[in-house]
VOKE-450000 format. One line per field, with one value per residue (C-alpha): residue number from 1; x, y, z. Coordinates in nm, 4 decimals. Layout:
<rs>
num	[NUM,...]
X	[X,...]
Y	[Y,...]
Z	[Z,...]
</rs>
This chain:
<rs>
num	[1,2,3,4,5,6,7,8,9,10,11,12,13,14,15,16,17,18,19,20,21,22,23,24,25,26,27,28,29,30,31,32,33,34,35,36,37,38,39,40,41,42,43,44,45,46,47,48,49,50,51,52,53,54,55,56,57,58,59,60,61,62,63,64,65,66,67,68,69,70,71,72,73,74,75,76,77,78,79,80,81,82,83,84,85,86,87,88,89,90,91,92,93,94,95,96,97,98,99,100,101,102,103,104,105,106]
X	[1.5973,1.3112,1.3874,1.2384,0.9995,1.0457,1.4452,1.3256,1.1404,1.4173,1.6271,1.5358,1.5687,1.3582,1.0981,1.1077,1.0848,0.7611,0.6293,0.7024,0.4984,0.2358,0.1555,0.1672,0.3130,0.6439,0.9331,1.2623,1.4095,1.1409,1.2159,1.5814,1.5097,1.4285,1.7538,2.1138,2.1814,2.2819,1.9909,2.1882,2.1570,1.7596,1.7316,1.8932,1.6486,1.3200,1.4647,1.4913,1.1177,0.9587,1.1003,0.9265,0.6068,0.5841,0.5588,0.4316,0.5730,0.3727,0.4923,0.3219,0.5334,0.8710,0.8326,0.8393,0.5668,0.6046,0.2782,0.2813,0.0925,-0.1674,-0.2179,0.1250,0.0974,-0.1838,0.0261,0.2370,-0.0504,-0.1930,0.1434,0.2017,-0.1479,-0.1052,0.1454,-0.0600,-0.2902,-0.0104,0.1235,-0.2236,-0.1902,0.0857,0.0442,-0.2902,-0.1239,0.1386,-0.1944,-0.3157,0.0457,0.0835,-0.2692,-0.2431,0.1150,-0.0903,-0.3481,-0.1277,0.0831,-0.2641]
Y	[-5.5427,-5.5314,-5.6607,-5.5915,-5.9095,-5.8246,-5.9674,-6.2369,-6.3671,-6.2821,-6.5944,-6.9787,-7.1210,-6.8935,-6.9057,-7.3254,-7.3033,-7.1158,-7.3140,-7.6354,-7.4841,-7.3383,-7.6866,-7.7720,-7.6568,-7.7550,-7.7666,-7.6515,-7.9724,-8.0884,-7.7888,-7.8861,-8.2701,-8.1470,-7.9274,-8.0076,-7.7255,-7.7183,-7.7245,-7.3764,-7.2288,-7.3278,-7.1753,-6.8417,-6.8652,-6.9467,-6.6235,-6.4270,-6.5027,-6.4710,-6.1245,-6.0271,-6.1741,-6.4180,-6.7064,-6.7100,-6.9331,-7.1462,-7.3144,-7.6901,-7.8964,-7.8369,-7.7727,-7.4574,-7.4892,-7.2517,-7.1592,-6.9607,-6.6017,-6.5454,-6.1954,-6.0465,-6.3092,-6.0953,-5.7674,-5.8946,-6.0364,-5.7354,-5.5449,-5.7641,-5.7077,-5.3664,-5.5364,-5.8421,-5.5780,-5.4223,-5.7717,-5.8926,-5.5623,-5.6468,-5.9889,-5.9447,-5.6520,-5.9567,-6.1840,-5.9357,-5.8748,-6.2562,-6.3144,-6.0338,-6.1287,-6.5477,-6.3611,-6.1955,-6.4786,-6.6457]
Z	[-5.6871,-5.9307,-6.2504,-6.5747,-6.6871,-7.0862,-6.9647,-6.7491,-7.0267,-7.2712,-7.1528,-7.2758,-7.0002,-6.7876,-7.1235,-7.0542,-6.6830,-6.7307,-6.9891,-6.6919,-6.4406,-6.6348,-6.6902,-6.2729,-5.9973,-5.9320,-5.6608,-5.7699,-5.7663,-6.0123,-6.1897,-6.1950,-6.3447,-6.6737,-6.7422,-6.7352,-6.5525,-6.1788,-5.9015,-5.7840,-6.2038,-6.2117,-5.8636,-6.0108,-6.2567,-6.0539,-5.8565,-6.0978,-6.2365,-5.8877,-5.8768,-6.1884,-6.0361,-6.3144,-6.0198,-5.6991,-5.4184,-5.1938,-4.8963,-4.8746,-4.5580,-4.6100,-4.9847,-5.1681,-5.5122,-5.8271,-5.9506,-6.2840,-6.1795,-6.4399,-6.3420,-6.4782,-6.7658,-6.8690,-6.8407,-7.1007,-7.3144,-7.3046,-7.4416,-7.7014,-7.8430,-7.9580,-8.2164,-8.2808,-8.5090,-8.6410,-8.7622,-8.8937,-9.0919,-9.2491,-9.2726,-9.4521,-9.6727,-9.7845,-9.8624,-10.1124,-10.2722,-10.3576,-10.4819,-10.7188,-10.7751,-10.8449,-11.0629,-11.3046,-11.3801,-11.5362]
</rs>
């Protein structure tokens, strides 16, 4: 089942798992030291983000890594920055309301 990655990301946990291994690669059981969560709840996670292609898998021994996958990070970069304009907009539109707001109250 392919799932959609604007949900994967949606979740806090999933958001902290990929801010872990963006960092380094990790196994899930290194993964699984830094929540309170079960091993079996982070694995559901780690699942669910490997689906979405947001971390590949590589087999080193009898370990399984997580790497972050820079390639579909971009995808999403690259969605959100049709908005980042939009907000700078707006943002800069708010700049100019307050200074003229500043320079009529002198």
């Amino acid at each position: 089942m392919r799932r959609d990655v604007f949900q994967a990301i949606a979740d806090p946990t999933r958001r902290a798992i990929l801010c872990l291994i963006a960092v380094q690669a990790l196994t899930p059981n290194a993964v699984a030291e830094h929540f309170d969560s079960s091993r079996q709840a982070v694995s559901k996670h780690i699942k669910i983000l490997v689906e979405c292609e947001l971390l590949k898998q590589e087999q080193q021994g009898r370990e399984i890594y997580y790497h972050i996958n820079p390639d579909k990070m971009l995808e999403i970069d690259k969605w959100l920055q049709q908005f980042r304009g939009l907000l700078e907009k707006r943002f800069n539109q708010l700049d100019n309301v307050l200074a003229k707001l500043k320079s009529d109250k002198k």
